[in-house]
ZABA-867392 format. One record per atom (N, C-alpha, C): residue number from 1; atom name; y, z, x. Coordinates in pm, whole numbers, plus 50000, padded with zeros to 5 digits. Layout:
<nodes>
(node NUM,'CA',(Y,Z,X)),
...
</nodes>
This chain:
<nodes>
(node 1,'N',(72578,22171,07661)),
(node 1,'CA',(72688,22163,07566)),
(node 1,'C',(72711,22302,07506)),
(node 2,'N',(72864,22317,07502)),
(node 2,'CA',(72846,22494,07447)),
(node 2,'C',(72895,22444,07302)),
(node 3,'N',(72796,22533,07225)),
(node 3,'CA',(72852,22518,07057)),
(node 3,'C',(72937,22661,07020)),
(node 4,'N',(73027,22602,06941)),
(node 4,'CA',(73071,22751,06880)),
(node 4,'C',(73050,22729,06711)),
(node 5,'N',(73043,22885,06666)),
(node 5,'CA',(73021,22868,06551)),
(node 5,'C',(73109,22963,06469)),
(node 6,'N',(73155,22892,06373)),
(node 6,'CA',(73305,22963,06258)),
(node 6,'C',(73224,22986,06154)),
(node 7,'N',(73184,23098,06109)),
(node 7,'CA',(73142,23123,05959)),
(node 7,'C',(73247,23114,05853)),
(node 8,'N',(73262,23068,05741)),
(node 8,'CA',(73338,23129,05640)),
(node 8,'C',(73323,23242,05545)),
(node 9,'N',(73315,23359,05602)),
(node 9,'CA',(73283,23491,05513)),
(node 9,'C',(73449,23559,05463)),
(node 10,'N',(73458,23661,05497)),
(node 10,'CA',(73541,23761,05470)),
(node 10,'C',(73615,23719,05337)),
(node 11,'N',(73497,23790,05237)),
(node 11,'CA',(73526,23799,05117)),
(node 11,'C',(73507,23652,05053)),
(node 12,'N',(73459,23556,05091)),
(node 12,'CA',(73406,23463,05053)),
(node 12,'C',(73291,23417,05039)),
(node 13,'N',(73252,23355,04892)),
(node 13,'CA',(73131,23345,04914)),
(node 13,'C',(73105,23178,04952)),
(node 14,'N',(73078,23190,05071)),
(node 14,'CA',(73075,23035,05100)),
(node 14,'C',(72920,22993,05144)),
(node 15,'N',(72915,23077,05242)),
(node 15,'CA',(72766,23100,05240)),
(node 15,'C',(72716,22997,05379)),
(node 16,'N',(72767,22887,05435)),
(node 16,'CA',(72763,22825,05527)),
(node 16,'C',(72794,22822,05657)),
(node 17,'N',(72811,22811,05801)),
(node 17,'CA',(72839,22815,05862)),
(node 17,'C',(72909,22683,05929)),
(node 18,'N',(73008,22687,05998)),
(node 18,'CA',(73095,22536,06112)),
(node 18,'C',(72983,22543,06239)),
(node 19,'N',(72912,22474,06273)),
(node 19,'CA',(72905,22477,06386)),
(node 19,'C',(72902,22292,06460)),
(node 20,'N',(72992,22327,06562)),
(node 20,'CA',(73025,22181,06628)),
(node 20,'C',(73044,22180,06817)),
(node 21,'N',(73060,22133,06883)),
(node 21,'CA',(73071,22124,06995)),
(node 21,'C',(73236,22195,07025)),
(node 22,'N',(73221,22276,07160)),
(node 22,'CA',(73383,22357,07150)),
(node 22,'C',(73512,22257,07184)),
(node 23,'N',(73419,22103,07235)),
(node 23,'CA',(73594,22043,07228)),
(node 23,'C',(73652,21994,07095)),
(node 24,'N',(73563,22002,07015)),
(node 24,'CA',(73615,21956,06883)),
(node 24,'C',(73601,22048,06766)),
(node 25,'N',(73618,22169,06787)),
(node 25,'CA',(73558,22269,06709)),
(node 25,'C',(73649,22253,06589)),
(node 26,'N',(73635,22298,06411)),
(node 26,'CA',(73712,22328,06360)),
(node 26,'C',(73742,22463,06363)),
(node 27,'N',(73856,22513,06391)),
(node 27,'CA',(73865,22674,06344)),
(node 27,'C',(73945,22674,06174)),
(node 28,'N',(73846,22793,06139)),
(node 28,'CA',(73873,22765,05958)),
(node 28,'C',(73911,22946,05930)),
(node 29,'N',(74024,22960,05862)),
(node 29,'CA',(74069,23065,05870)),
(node 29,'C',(74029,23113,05683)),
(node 30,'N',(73998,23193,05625)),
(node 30,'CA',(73996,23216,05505)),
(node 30,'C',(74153,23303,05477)),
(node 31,'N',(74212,23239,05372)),
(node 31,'CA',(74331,23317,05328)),
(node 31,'C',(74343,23362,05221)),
(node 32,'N',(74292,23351,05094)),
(node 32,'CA',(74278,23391,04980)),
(node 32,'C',(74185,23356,04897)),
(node 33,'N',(74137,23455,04833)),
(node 33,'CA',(74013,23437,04721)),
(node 33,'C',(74041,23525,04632)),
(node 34,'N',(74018,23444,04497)),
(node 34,'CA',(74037,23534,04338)),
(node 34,'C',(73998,23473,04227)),
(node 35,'N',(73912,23578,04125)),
(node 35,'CA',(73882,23571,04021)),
(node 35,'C',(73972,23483,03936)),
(node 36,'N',(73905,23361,03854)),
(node 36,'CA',(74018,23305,03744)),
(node 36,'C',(74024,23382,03656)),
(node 37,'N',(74097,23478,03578)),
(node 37,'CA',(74087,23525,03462)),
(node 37,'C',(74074,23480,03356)),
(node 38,'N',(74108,23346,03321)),
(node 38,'CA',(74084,23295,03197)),
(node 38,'C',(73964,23168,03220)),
(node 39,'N',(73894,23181,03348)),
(node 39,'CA',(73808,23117,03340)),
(node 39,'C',(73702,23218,03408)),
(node 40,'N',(73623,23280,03351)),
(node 40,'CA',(73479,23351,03392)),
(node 40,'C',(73379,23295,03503)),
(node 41,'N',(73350,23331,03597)),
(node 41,'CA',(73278,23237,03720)),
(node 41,'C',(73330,23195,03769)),
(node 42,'N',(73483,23160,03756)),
(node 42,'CA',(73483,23092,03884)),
(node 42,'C',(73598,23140,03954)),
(node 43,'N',(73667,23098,04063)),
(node 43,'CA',(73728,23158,04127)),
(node 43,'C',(73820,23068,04225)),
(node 44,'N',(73964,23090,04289)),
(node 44,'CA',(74033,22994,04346)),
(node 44,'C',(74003,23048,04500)),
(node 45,'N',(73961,22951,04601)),
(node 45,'CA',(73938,22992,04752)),
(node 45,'C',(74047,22912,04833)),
(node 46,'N',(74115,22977,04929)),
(node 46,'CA',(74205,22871,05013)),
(node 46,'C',(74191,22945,05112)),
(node 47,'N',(74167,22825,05221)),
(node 47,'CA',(74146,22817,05388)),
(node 47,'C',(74238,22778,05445)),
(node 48,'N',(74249,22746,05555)),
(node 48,'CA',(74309,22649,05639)),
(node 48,'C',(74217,22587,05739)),
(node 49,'N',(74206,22503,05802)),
(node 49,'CA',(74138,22415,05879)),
(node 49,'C',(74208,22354,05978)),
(node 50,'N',(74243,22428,06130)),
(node 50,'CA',(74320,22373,06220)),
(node 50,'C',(74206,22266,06347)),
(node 51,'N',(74240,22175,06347)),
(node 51,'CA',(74154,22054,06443)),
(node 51,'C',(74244,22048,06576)),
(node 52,'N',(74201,22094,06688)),
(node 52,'CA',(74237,22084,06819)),
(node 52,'C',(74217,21884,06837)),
(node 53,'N',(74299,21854,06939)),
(node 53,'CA',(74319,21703,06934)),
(node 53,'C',(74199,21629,06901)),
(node 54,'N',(74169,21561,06874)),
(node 54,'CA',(74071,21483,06881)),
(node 54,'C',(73923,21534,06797)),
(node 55,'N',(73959,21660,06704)),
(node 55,'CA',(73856,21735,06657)),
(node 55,'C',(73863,21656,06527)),
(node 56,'N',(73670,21725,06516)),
(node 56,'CA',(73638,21629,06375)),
(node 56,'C',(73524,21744,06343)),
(node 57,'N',(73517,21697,06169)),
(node 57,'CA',(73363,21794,06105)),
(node 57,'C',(73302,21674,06052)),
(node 58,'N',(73128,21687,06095)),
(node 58,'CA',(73048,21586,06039)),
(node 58,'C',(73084,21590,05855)),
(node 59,'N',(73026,21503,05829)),
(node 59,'CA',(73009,21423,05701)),
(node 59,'C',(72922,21546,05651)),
(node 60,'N',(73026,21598,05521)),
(node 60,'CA',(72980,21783,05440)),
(node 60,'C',(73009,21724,05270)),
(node 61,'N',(72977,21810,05217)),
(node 61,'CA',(73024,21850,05076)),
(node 61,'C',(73084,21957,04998)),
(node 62,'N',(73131,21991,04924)),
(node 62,'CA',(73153,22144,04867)),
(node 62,'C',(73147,22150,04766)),
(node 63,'N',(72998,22121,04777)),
(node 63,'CA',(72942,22192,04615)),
(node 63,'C',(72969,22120,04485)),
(node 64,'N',(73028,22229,04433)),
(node 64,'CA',(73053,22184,04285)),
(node 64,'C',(73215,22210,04231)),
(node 65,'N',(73258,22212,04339)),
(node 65,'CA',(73414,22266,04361)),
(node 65,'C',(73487,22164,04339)),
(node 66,'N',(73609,22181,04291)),
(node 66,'CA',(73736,22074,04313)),
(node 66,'C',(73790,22157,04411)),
(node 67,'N',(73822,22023,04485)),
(node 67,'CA',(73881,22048,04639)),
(node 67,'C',(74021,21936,04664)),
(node 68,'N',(74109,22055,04696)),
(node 68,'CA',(74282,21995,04652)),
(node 68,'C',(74296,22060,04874)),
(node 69,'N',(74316,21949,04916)),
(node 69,'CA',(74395,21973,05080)),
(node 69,'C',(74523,21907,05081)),
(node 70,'N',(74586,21970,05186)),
(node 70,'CA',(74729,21991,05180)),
(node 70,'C',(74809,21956,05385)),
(node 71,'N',(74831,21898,05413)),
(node 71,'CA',(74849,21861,05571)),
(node 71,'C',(74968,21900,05578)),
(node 72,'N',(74946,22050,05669)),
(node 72,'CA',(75064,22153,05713)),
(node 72,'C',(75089,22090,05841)),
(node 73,'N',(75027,22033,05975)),
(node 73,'CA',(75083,21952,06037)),
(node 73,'C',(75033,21851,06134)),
(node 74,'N',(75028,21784,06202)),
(node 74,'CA',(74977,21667,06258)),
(node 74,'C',(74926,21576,06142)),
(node 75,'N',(74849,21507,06153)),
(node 75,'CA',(74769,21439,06113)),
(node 75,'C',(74643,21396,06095)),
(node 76,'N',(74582,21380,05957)),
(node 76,'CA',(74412,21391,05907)),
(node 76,'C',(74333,21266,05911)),
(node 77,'N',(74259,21225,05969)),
(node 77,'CA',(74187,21139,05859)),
(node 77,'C',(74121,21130,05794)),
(node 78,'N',(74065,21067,05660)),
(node 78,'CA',(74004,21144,05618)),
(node 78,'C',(73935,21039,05501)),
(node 79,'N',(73834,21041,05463)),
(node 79,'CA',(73802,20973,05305)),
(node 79,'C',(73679,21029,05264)),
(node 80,'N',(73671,21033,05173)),
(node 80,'CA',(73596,21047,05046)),
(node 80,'C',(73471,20948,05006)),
(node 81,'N',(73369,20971,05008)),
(node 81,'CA',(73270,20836,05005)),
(node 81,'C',(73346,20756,04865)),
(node 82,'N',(73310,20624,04888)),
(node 82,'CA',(73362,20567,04785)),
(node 82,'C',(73503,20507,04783)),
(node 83,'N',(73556,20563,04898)),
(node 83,'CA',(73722,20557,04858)),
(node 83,'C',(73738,20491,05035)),
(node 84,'N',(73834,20471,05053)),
(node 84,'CA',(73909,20377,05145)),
(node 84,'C',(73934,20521,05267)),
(node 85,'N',(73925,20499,05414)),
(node 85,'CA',(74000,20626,05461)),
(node 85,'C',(74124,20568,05483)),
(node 86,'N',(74151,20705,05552)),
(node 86,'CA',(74326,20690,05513)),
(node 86,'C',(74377,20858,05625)),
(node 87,'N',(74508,20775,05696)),
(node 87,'CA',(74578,20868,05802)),
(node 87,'C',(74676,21016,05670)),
(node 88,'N',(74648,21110,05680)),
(node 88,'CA',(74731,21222,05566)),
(node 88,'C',(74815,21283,05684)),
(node 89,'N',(74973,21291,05628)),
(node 89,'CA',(75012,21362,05770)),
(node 89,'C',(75085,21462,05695)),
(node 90,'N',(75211,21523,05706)),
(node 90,'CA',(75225,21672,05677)),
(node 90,'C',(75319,21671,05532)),
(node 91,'N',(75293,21719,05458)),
(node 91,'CA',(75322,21722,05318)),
(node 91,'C',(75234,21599,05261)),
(node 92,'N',(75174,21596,05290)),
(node 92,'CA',(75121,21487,05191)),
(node 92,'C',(74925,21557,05186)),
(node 93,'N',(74905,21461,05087)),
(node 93,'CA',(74756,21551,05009)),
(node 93,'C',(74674,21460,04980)),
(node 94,'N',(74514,21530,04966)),
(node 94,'CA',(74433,21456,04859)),
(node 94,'C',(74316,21544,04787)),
(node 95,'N',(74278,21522,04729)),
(node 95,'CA',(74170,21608,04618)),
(node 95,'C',(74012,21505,04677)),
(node 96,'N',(73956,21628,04582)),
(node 96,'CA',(73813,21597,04634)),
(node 96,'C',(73741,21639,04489)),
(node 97,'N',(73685,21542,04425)),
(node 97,'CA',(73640,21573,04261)),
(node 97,'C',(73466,21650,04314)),
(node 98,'N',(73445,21741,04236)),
(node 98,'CA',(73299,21817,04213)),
(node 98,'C',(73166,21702,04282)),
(node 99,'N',(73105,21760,04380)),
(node 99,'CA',(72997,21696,04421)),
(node 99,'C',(73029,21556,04510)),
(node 100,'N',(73127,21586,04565)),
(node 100,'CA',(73197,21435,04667)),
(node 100,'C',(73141,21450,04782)),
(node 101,'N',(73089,21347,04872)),
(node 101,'CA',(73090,21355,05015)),
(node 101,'C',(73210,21356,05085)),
(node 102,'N',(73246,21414,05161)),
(node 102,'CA',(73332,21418,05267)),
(node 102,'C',(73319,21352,05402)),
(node 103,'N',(73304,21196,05419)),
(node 103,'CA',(73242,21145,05462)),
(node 103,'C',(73287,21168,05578)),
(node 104,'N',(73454,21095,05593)),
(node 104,'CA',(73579,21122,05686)),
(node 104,'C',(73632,21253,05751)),
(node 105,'N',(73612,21387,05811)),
(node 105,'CA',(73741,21459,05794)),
(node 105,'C',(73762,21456,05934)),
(node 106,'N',(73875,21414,06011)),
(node 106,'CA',(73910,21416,06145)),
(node 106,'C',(74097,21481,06178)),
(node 107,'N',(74132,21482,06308)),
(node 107,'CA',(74230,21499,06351)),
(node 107,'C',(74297,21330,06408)),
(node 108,'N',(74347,21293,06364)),
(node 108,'CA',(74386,21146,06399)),
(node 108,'C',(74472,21156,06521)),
(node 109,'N',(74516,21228,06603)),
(node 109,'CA',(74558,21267,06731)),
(node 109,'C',(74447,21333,06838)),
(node 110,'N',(74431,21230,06903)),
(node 110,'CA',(74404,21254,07054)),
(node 110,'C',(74471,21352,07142)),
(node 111,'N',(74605,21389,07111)),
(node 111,'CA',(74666,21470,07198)),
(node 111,'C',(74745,21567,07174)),
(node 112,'N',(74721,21564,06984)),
(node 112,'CA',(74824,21678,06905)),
(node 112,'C',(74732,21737,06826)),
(node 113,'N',(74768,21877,06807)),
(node 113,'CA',(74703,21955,06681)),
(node 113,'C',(74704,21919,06539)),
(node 114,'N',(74631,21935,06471)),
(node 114,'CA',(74646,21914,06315)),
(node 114,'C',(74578,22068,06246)),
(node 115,'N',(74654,22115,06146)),
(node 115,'CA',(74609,22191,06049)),
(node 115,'C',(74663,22120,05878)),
(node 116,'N',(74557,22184,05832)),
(node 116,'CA',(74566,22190,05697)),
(node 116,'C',(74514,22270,05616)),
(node 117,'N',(74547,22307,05456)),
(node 117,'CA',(74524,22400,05351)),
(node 117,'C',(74459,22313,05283)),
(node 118,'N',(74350,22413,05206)),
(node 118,'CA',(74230,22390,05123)),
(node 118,'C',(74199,22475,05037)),
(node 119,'N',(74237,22418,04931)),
(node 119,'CA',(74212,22529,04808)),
(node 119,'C',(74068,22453,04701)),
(node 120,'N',(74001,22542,04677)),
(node 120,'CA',(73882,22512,04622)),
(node 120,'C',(73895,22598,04465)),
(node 121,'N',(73865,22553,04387)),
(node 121,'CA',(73832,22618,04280)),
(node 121,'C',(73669,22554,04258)),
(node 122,'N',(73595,22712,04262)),
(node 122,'CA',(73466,22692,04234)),
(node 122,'C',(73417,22800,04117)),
(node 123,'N',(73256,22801,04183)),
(node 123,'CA',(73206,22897,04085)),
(node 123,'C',(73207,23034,04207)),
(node 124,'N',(73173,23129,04139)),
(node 124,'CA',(73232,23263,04236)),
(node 124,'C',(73149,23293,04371)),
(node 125,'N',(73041,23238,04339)),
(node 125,'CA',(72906,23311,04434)),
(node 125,'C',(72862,23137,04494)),
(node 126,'N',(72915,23007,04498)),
(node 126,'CA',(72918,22876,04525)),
(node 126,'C',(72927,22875,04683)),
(node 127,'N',(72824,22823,04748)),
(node 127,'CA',(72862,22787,04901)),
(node 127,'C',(72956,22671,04917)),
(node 128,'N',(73067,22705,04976)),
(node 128,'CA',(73119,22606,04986)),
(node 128,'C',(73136,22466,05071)),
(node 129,'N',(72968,22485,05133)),
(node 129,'CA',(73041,22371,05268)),
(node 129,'C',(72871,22352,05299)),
(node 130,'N',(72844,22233,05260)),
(node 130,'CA',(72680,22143,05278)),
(node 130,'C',(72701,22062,05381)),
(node 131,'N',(72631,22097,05508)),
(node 131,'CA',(72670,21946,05621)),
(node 131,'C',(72546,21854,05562)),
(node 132,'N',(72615,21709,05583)),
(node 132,'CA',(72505,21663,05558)),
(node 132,'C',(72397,21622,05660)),
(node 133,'N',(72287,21554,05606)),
(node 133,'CA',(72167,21532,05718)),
(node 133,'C',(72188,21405,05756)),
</nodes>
């Protein structure tokens, strides 16, 4: 099986690594990171997360972050421990409150791409991404 592996660095402190099998890889792009000014420590991070058909990330967390995603196109699936899953397709969203499992996150197409945006507000130096065991 060939694995590939996506770090989230460049200028982020995320601190974790993607690693998944290459037919389902996520590729995770970092697009912006910045200091809150009126909040000390912490800081706003936004990614994107494009899922080739049929791609999925095991069951993760992020920390201590509020986590706001955003479905730029295809379609997600996706839930939240606790919560119901549910198909997200393009303009449409969901949040992720401090210390959530991410039980769900998939590409709900077998034969189409999906991306989406992920903005995290954390603490500055916060890994953002716990797979779980």
């Amino acid at each position: 099986m060939i694995v590939r592996v996506l770090a989230l660095t460049a200028g982020f402190a995320v601190g974790a690594a993607f690693a998944f099998a290459a037919d389902t890889a996520a590729v995770v792009a970092p697009q912006f990171a910045h200091p809150l000014p009126d909040m000390p420590g912490k800081a706003m991070k936004v990614i994107t997360v494009s899922y080739a058909p049929g791609g999925t990330t095991p069951a993760h967390r992020h920390g201590n972050a509020f986590v706001y995603a955003y479905v730029l196109s295809g379609h997600i699936r996706t839930q939240v421990k606790g919560e119901p899953e549910k198909v997200v397709g393009p303009g449409e969203s969901w949040f992720e409150m401090p210390g959530s499992q991410h039980a769900v996150s998939a590409n709900a197409s077998k034969t189409e791409p999906a991306k989406f945006l992920v903005v995290f507000i954390a603490d500055d130096k916060e890994e953002l991404l716990t797979m779980e065991k």
